[in-house]
C-alpha positions as CSV (number, residue, x, y, z in Angstrom):
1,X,0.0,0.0,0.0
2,X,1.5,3.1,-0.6
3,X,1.8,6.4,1.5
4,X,0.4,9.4,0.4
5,X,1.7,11.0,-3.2
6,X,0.3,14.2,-3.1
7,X,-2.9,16.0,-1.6
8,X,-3.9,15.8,-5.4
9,X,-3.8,12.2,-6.1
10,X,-7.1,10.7,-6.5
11,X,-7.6,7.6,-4.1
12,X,-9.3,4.2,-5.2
13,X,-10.0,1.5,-2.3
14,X,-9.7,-1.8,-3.5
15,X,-12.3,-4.5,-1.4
16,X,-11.6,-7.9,-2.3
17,X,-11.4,-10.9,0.5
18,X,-8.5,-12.5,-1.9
19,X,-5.3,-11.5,-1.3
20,X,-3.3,-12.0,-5.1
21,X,-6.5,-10.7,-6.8
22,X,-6.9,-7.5,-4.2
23,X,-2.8,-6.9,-4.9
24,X,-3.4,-7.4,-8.8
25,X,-6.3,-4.9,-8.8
26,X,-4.1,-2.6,-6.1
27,X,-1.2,-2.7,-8.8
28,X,-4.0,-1.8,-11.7
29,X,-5.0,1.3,-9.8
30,X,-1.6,2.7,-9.3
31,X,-0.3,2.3,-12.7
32,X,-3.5,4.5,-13.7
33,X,-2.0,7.0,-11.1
34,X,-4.3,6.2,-8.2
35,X,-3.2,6.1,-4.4
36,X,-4.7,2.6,-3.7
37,X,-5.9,1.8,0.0
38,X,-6.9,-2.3,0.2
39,X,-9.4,-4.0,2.4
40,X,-10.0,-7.9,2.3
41,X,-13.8,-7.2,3.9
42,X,-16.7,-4.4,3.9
43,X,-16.0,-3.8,7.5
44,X,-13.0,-3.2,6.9
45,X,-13.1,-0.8,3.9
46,X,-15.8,1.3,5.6
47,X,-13.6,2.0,8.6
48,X,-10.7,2.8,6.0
49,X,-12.4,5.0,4.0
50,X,-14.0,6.8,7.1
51,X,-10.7,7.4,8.5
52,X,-9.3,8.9,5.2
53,X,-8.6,12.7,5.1
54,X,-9.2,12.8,1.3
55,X,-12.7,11.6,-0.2
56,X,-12.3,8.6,-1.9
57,X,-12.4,8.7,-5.9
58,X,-12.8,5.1,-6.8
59,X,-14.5,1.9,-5.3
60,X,-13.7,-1.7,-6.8
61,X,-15.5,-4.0,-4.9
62,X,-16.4,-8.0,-5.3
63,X,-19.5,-8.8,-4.9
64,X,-19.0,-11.7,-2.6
65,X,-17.3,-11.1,0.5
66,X,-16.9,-12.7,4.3
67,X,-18.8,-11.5,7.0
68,X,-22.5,-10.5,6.8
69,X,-21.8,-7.5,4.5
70,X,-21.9,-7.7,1.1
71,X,-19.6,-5.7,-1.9
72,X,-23.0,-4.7,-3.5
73,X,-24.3,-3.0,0.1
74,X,-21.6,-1.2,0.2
75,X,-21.5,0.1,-3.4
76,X,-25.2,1.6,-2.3
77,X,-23.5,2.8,0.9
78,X,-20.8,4.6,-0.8
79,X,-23.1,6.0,-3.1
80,X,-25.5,6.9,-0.9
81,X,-22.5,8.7,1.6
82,X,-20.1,10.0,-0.6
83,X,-22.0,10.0,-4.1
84,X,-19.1,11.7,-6.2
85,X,-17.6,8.1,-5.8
86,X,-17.2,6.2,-8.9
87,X,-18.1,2.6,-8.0
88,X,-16.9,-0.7,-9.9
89,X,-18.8,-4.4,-9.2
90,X,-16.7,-7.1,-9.6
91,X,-17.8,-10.9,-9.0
92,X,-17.5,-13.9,-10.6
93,X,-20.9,-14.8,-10.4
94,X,-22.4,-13.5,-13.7
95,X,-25.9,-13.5,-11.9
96,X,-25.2,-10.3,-10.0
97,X,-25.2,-8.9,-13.8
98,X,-28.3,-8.1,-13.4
99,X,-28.9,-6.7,-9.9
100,X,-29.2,-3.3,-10.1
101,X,-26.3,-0.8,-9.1
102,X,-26.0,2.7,-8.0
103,X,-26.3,5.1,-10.4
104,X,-23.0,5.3,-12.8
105,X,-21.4,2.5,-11.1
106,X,-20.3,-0.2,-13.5
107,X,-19.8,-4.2,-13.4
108,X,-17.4,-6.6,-14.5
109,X,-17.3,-10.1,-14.6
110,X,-14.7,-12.1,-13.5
111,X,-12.0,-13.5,-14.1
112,X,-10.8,-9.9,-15.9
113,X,-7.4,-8.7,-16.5
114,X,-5.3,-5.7,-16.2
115,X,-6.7,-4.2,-19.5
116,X,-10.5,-5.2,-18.6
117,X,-9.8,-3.3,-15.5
118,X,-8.2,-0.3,-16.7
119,X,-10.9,0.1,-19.2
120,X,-13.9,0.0,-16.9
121,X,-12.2,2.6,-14.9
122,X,-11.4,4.4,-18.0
123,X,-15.3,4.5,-18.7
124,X,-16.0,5.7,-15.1
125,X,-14.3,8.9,-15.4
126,X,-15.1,9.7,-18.7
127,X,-16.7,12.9,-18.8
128,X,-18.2,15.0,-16.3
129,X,-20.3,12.9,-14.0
130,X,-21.4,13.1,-10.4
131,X,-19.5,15.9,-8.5
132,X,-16.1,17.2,-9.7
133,X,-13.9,13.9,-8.8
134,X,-11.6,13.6,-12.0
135,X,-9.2,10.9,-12.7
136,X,-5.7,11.3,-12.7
137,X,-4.1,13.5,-15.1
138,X,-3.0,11.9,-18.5
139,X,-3.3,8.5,-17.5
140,X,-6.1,6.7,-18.5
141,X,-6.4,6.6,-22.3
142,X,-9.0,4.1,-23.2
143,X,-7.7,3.1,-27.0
144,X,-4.8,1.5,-25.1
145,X,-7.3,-0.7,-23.5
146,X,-10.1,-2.0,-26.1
């Protein structure tokens, strides 16, 4: 997890309950010029992101998660708390597909790589949406994605 960059760098929490895909989507996030905070369950990422100074600019939750919280409650929650949030669903059960998301969020199916992921966030940011939150400067450039 990285320290702070800069009071300008946008912040994406990363809530998945398995470690090498939480770390893959964490590495994702940074190359896209993100400051990446993880958590491995919703309990966790809620007292995370409460305890951040910054507001948080990205969500990429799974779906399925331990405990009696859900990644789907807390993509409501988020949005429903701190709405300029742009929100990504990720599970591998294609069923959630079709359960309806917060406004603007997006899903993706897994399994997903790098470029799957980059693009999705790609599509979050672009244009002006929900509050002012932009995405970092030059980074995300979705023809590199497809």
């Amino acid at each position: 997890m990285l320290t702070s960059r800069s009071p300008n760098t946008p912040i994406a929490a990363i809530v998945e309950d398995m470690p090498l895909l939480r770390r893959q989507a964490r590495e994702t996030v940074e190359e896209l010029g993100f400051e990446a905070r993880e958590a491995a369950s919703v309990t966790e990422a809620i007292s995370i992101i409460e305890a951040m100074a910054r507001p948080l600019s990205l969500l990429v939750t799974d779906v399925e998660m331990p405990g009696e919280r859900h990644g789907l409650g807390l993509a409501w929650e988020i949005h429903e708390r701190w709405p300029a949030t742009r929100i990504l669903v990720v599970s591998g059960n294609r069923s959630f597909a079709a359960v309806p998301l917060p406004p603007g969020a997006l899903f993706l199916a897994k399994p997903f790589g790098a470029a799957r992921l980059k693009a999705c966030i790609h599509a979050l940011f672009k244009g002006s949406r929900r509050g002012s939150m932009s995405a970092p400067p030059g980074r995300l450039d979705l023809t590199k994605y497809g």
